[in-house]
N, C-alpha and C positions, 0 to 999 in steps of 0.2 A: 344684700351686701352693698353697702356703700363703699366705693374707694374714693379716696380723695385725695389730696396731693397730700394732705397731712396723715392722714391717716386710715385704716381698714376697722370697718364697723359692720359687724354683720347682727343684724335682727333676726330675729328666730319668732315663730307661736307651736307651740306644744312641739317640744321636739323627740320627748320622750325619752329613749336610752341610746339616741344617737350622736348624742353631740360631738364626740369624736371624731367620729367619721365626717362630721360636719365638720367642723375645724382642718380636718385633712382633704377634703375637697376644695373648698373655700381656698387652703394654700394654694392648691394646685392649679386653680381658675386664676385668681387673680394675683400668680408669679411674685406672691409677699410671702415671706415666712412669718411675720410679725401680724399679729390682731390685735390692733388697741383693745376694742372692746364687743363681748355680746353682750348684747340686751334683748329680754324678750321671755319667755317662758318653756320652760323643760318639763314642766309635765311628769316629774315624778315621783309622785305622791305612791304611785303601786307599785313601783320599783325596788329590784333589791338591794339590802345595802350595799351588796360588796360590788354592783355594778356601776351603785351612784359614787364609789369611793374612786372604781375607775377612771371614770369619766370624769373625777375631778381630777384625778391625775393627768388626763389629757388637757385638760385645761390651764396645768400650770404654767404653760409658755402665753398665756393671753395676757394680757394687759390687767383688763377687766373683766367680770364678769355680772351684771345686772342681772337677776330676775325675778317674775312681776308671781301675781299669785297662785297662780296654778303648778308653779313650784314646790309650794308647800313648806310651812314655817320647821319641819321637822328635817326634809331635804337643806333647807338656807342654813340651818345649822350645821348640819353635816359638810356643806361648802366653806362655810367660815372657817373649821376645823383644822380643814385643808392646805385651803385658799388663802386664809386671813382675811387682810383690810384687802386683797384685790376683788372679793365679793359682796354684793349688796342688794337690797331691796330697788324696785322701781325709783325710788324716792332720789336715789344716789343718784342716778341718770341725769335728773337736772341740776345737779350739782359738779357735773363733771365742765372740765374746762376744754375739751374738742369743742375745733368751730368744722361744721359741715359746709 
């Protein structure tokens, strides 16, 4: 978790079918309700749909959502679906305009 004056950036690697609960501890640590952005990998490629459908619904108060490939290009669509343009490949990450 990066906080920063500007903004709350939490990194993840393989978080698999928690990111929810990630998102709701994260708030509760660092007293923000706002996440600009996760970046990092969720790891559900053997997940099931209706729990990756979830957890994009937990996601919808984020900012952004980056993630890298062990996502899975069948999961990143299922996100996009969702999410829209708040979700994207690693590539988007350096494209984004936060200063840390």
């Amino acid at each position: 978790m990066l906080n920063t004056t500007e903004c709350l950036v939490v990194i993840t690697c393989c978080t698999h079918c928690e990111v929810g609960s990630l998102v709701t501890c994260i708030k509760k640590v660092s007293g923000s309700n706002h996440i600009y952005a996760i970046i990092g990998g969720l790891h559900w490629a053997a997940v099931q749909k209706k729990e990756i459908l979830a957890d994009a619904e937990r996601l919808r108060n984020v900012g952004h959502t980056w993630v890298n490939h062990c996502t899975g290009s069948e999961v990143l669509k299922m996100l996009r679906d969702v999410l829209r343009s708040k979700v994207g490949g690693r590539e988007q990450v350096f494209k984004s305009s936060f200063h840390l």
